[in-house]
C-alpha positions as CSV (number, residue, x, y, z in Angstrom):
1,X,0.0,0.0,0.0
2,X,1.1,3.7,-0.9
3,X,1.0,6.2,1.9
4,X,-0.2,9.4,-0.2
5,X,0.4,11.2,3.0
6,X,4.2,10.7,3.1
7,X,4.3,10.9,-0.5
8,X,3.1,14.6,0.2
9,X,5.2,15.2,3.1
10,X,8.3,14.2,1.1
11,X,7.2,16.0,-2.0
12,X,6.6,19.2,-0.2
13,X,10.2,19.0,1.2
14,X,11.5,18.2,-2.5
15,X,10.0,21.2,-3.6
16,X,11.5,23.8,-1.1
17,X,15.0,22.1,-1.4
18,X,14.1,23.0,-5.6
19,X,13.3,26.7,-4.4
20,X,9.4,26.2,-5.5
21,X,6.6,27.5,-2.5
22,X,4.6,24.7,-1.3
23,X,0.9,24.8,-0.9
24,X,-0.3,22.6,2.0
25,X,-3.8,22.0,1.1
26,X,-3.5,20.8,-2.6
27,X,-5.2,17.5,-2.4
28,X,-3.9,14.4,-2.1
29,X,-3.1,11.7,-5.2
30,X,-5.3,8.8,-4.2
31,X,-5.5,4.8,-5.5
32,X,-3.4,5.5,-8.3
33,X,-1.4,2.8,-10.4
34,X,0.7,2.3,-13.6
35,X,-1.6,1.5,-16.2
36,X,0.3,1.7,-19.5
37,X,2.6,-1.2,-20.6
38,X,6.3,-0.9,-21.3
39,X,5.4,-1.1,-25.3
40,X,3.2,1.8,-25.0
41,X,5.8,4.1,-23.1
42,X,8.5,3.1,-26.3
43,X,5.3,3.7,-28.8
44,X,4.5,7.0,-27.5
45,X,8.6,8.0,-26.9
46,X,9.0,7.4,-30.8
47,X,5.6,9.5,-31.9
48,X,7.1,12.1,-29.8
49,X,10.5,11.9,-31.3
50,X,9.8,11.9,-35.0
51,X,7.3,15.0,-34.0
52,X,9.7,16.5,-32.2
53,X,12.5,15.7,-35.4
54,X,10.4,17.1,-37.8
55,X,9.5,20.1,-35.8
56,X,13.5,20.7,-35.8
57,X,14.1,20.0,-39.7
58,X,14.1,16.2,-39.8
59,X,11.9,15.4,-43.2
60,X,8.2,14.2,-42.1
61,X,7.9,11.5,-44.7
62,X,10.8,9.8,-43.4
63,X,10.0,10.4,-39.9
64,X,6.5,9.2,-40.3
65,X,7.6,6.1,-42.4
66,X,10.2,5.4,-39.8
67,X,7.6,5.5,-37.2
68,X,5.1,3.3,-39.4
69,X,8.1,0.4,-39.1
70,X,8.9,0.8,-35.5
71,X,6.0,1.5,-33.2
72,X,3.7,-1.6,-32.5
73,X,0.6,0.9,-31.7
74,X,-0.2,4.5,-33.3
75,X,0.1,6.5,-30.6
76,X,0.4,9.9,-32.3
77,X,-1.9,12.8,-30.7
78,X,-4.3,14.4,-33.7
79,X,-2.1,17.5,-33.6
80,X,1.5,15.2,-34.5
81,X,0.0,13.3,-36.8
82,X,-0.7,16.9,-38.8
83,X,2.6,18.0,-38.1
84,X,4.3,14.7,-39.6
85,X,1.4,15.3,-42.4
86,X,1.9,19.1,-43.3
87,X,4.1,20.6,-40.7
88,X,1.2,22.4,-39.3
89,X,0.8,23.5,-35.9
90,X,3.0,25.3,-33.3
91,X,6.6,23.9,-33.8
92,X,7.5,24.8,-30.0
93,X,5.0,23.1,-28.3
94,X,6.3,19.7,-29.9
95,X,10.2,20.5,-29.3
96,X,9.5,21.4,-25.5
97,X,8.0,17.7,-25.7
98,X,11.5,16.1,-25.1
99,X,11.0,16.8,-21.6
100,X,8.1,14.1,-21.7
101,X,9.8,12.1,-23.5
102,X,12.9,12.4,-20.6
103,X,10.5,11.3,-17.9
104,X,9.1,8.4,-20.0
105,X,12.9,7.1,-20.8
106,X,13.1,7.1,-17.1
107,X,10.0,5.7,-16.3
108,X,11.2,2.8,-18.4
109,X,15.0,2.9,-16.8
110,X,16.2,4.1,-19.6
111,X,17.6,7.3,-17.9
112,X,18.5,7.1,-14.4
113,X,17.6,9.9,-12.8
114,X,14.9,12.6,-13.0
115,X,15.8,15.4,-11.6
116,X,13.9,18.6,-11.6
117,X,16.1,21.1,-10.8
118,X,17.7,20.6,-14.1
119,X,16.1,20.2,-17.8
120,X,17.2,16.7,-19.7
121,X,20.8,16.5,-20.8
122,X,22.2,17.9,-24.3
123,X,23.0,14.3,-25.5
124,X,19.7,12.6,-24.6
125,X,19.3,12.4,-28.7
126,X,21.9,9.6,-28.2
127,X,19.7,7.5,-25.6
128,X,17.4,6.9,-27.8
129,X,16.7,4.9,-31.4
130,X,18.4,6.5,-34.5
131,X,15.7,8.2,-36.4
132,X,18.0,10.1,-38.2
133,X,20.3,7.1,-39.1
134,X,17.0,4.7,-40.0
135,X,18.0,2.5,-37.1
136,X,15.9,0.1,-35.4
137,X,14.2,0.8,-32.1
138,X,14.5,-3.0,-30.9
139,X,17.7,-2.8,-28.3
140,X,15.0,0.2,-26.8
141,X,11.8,-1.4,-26.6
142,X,13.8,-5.1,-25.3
143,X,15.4,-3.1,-22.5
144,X,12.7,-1.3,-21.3
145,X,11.1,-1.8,-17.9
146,X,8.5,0.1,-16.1
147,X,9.0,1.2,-13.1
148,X,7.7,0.5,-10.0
149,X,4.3,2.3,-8.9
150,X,5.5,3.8,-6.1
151,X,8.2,6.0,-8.0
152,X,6.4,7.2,-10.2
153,X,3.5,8.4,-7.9
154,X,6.3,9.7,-6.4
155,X,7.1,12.0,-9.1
156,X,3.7,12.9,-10.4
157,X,3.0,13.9,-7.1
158,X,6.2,15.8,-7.3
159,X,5.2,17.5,-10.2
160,X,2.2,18.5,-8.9
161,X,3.2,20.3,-6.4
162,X,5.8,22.0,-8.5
163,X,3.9,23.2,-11.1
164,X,1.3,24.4,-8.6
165,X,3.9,26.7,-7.4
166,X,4.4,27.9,-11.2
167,X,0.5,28.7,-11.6
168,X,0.5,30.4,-8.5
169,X,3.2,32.6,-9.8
170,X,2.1,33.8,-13.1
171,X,-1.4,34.0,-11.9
172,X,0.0,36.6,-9.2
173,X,2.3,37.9,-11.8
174,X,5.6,37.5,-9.7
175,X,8.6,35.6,-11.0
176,X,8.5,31.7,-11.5
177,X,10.2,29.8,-9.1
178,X,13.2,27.1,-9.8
179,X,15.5,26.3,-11.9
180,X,14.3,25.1,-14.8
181,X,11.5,26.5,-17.2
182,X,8.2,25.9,-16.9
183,X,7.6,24.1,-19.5
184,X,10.1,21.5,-18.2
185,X,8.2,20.4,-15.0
186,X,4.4,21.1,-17.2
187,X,5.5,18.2,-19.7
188,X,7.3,16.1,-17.4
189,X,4.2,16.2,-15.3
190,X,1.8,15.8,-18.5
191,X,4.1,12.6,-19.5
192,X,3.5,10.8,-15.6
193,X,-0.3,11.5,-15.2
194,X,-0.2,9.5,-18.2
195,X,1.1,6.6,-17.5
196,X,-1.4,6.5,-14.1
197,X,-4.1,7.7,-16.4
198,X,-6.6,5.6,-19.2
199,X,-6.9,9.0,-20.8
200,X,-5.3,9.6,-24.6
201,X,-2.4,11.9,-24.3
202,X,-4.3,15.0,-25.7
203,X,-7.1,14.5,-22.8
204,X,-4.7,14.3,-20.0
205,X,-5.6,17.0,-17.4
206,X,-3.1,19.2,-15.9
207,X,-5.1,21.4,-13.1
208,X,-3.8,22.5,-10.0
């Protein structure tokens, strides 16, 4: 059994030690559990990296027919699978997406740590399969392993408290706290409700 309560306590303290203000009455997670397979962490790492490719440069057609080859399931959000179509949409909000991707990798151990005081490294490109090269995605996918529950609750909950912090802030208009953008705690926290949530990635909810 998970003890939300010292899950909070401990990721109230993780937040001040980040810098972020801490809010003592946000609710607590509750009955939560990992309910997507390690296949569907890889699937949803590659849609994100051929958008994310193609929203840097990389040609679509080749990204999408690279992605046709390697993922087992289509999990491609309505607005990647136009960008990978047409290069429509806003390129940003699918390059800030590699944070995402960072806290799947490490819900899936392939990335040790997940820190939020600092965004994901320069070289995490090299972690992961070789779109650019037309390399398989097999020594990935073989290697990955979920996680146990508990740590990702862990970091959800985390997450939750942190970008509660960053809400409060711009909705006071004072200065976001921590060290890293916003963005980079907003999409690591989008990419770990997912995997506790039966929601498409699109429908995943993000209030504070």
């Amino acid at each position: 059994m998970i003890d939300y309560s010292d899950v909070r306590k401990k990721s109230l303290a993780a937040a001040k030690q980040l810098g972020y203000p801490v809010n003592g009455a946000l609710p607590l997670l509750d009955q939560l559990a990992v309910v997507r397979t390690a296949d569907e962490v890889v699937d949803r790492i590659l849609a994100m990296l051929c958008t994310a490719a193609s929203a840097y440069g990389f040609d679509n057609q080749k990204a999408t027919a690279w992605l046709g080859r390697e993922a087992k399931v289509d999990l491609l959000t309505d607005a990647e699978r136009g960008h990978l179509r047409t290069k429509a949409g806003d390129r940003r909000s699918f390059t800030i997406q590699i944070e995402g991707m960072w806290a799947l990798a490490w819900s899936i151990h392939s990335v040790p740590t997940l820190d939020f005081g600092e965004p994901c490294p320069q070289d995490f490109v090299t972690r992961l399969p070789d779109l650019k090269g037309n390399g398989s995605s097999r020594e990935f996918r073989d290697t990955a392993n979920v996680r146990q529950a508990s740590e990702i609750i862990s970091a959800c909950d985390l997450a939750y408290c942190l970008h509660w912090a960053i809400r409060d802030a711009q909705l006071r208009n004072v200065k976001v706290p921590g060290k890293v953008e916003d963005y980079v705690v907003v999409e690591r926290r989008r990419a770990l409700e997912w995997l506790l949530a039966d929601e498409p990635w699109e429908g995943i909810s993000l209030d504070t």
